[in-house]
N, C-alpha and C positions, 0 to 999 in steps of 0.2 A: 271089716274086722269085727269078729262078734264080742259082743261085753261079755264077761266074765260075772254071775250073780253069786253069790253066797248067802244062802238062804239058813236063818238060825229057826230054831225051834224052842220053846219054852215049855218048860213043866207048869204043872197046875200050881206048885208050891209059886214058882216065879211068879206067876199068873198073877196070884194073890199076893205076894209079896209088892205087889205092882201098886195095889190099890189103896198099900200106905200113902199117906199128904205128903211126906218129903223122906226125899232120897239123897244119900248123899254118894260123888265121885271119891273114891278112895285111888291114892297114887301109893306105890309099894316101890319100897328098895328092891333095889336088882341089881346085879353084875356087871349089865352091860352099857347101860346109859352114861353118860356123860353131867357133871351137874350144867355144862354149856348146854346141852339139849335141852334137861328138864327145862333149864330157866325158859330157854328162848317155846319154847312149845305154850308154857303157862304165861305167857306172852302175847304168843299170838294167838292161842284158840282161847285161852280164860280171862285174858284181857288186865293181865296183870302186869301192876310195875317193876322196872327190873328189883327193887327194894323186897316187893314182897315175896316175884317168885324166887331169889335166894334166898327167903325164909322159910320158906315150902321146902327148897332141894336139902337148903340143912336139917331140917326137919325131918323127913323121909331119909335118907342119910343116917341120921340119929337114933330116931326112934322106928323107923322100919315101915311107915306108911303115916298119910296125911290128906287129911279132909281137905278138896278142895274145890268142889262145888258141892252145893245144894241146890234139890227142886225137884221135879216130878222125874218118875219113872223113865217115861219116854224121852225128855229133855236130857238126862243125866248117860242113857244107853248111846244117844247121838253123839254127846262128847268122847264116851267112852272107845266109841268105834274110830272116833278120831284120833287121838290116844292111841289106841292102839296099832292103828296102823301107821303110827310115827315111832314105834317100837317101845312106847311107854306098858309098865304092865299097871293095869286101871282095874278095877272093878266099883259094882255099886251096890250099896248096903240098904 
């Protein structure tokens, strides 16, 4: 059964946008998620307590997005991709 790759591409701007010291995961309100998922997602992949990731989901919720990692570039895309394909909408700044 053959894998399936999906290959991204980056602009120059990205590129450099890279080479700032710290990046941070941004989580965004959306439509579709549950605060049950958010919680449990920042749970299991960001290693947080149920205490903090319902302060995250109300937060996001609230005000419409919320920092929640920092770190490098490359670090911060891994989570992202994770994230996203547990239907979270992520980006990194």
């Amino acid at each position: 059964m053959p894998t399936e790759v999906q290959e991204e591409t980056l602009t120059l701007d990205e590129i450099l946008a890279s080479l700032k010291e710290m990046h941070r995961l941004i989580l965004w309100n959306d439509d579709h998620n549950t605060f049950d998922h958010v919680i449990h997602c920042m749970m299991k992949y960001l290693d947080y307590n149920e205490t903090q990731a319902e302060k995250i989901a109300w937060k996001v919720h609230n005000e419409g997005k919320c920092a929640v990692l920092e770190g490098s570039f490359t670090e911060m895309e891994i989570y992202r991709k994770i994230l996203q394909q547990e239907g979270l909408t992520v980006s990194v700044d």
